[in-house]
C-alpha positions in Angstrom: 58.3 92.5 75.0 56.2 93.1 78.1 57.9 94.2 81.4 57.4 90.6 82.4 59.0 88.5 79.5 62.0 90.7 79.7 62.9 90.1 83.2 62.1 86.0 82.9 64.2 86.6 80.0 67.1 87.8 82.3 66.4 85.2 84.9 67.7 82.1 85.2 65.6 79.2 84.6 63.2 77.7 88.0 64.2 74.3 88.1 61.9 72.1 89.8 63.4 68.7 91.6 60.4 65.8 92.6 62.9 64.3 95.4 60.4 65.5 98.6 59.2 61.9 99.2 63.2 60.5 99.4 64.3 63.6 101.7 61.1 62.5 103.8 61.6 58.7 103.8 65.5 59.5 104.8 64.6 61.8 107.6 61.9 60.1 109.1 62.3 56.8 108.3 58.9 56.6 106.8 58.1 55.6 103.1 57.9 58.2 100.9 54.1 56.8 99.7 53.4 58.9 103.1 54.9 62.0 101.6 51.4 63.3 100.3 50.0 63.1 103.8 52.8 64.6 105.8 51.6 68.3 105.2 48.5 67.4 107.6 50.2 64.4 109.8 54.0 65.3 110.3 54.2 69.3 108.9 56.9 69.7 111.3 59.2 67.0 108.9 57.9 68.8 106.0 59.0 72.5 107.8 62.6 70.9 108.1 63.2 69.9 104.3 61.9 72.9 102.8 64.7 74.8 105.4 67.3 72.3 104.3 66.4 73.5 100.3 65.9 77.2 101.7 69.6 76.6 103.2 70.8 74.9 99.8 69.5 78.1 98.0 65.8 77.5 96.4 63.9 80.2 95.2 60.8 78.3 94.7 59.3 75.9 97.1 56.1 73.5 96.1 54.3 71.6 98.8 
């Protein structure tokens, strides 16, 4: 087993949760169809939930 494979192996598993577009409808009040958009139009919302999952203890963020 490669370096690699043995310490994923060790790890737990990266769970990955779809729930961006409901943290950004409930904190800005916008519908979460605008989610896709926000990196460009509102990054500083976007900035704010990825700190509240950084807080909450994520490992992995995907924007």
């Amino acid at each position: 087993m490669d370096i690699y494979k043995e310490q994923m192996a060790q790890e737990l598993p990266r769970l990955f949760d779809g729930a961006m577009g409901t943290l950004y409808a409930q904190s800005t009040g916008m519908s979460s169809d605008l989610v896709e958009a926000a990196n460009v139009t509102n990054p500083e919302a976007i900035r704010s939930i990825h700190g509240r999952y950084l807080e909450a203890g994520a490992q992995c963020l995907l924007t």
